[in-house]
N, C-alpha and C positions, 0 to 999 in steps of 0.2 A: 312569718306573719308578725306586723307590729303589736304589740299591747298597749291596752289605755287602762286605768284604773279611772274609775267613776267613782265618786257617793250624790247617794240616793237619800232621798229620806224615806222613813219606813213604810208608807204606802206605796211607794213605788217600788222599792225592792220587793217585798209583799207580793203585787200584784206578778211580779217578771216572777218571780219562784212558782206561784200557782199558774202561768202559764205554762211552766215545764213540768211541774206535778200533773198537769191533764193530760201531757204527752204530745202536746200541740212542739216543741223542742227539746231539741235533746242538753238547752242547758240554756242562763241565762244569756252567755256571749251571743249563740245562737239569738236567742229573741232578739237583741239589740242590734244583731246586724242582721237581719230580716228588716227591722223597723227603719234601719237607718236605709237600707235598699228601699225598699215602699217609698220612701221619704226624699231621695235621690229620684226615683222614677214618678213622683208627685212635682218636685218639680221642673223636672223636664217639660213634663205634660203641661204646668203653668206658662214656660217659658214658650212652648210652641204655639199656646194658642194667645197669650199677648202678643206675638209675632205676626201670627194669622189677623190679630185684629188691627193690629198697625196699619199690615198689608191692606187690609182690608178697607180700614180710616181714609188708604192714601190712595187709593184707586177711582176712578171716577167716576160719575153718576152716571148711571143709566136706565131705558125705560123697559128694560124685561121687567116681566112680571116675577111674583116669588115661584108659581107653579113650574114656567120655562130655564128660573136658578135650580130651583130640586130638580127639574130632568137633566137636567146638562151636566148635574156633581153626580147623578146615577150612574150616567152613560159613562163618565167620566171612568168610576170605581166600577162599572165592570170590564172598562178596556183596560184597567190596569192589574 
C-alpha cells in the first residue's frame, strides 16, 4: 500500500481523531480513506447523471405525458 503524508490544521486533525475515539474507525488512515471512497463514489454519481442529462438535452421532443414517462421507467426497472 502507497503512503501519503498530509498536514491538517488542528480543527481538522481534531475532528479525524474524535472520529476514531467514538469508534466509528479504527484510525485516522482509515477515516481518510472511507472519505476519500465516499468522495470517488460522489463523483461517479455526478458524472452519470450529467451524462443522463446531456442524454437527455440531446434527445428529442415528444408528446407523452410525465404520467406515461413514470410508467414506462417502472416497467422499465422491474424487467430489469
Amino acid at each position: 500500500m502507497a503512503q501519503m503524508n498530509v498536514s491538517l490544521p488542528d480543527g481538522l486533525k481534531n475532528w479525524a481523531e474524535t472520529r476514531v475515539a467514538e469508534g466509528r474507525y479504527s484510525s485516522t488512515s482509515d477515516y481518510v480513506r472511507d472519505l476519500m471512497r465516499r468522495d470517488q463514489e460522489a463523483e461517479e454519481k455526478l458524472r452519470n447523471l450529467r451524462a443522463m442529462i446531456e442524454e437527455g438535452l440531446a434527445s428529442p421532443e415528444t408528446d407523452a405525458t410525465i404520467e406515461s414517462i413514470i410508467a414506462d421507467s417502472r416497467a422499465r426497472r422491474r424487467r430489469a
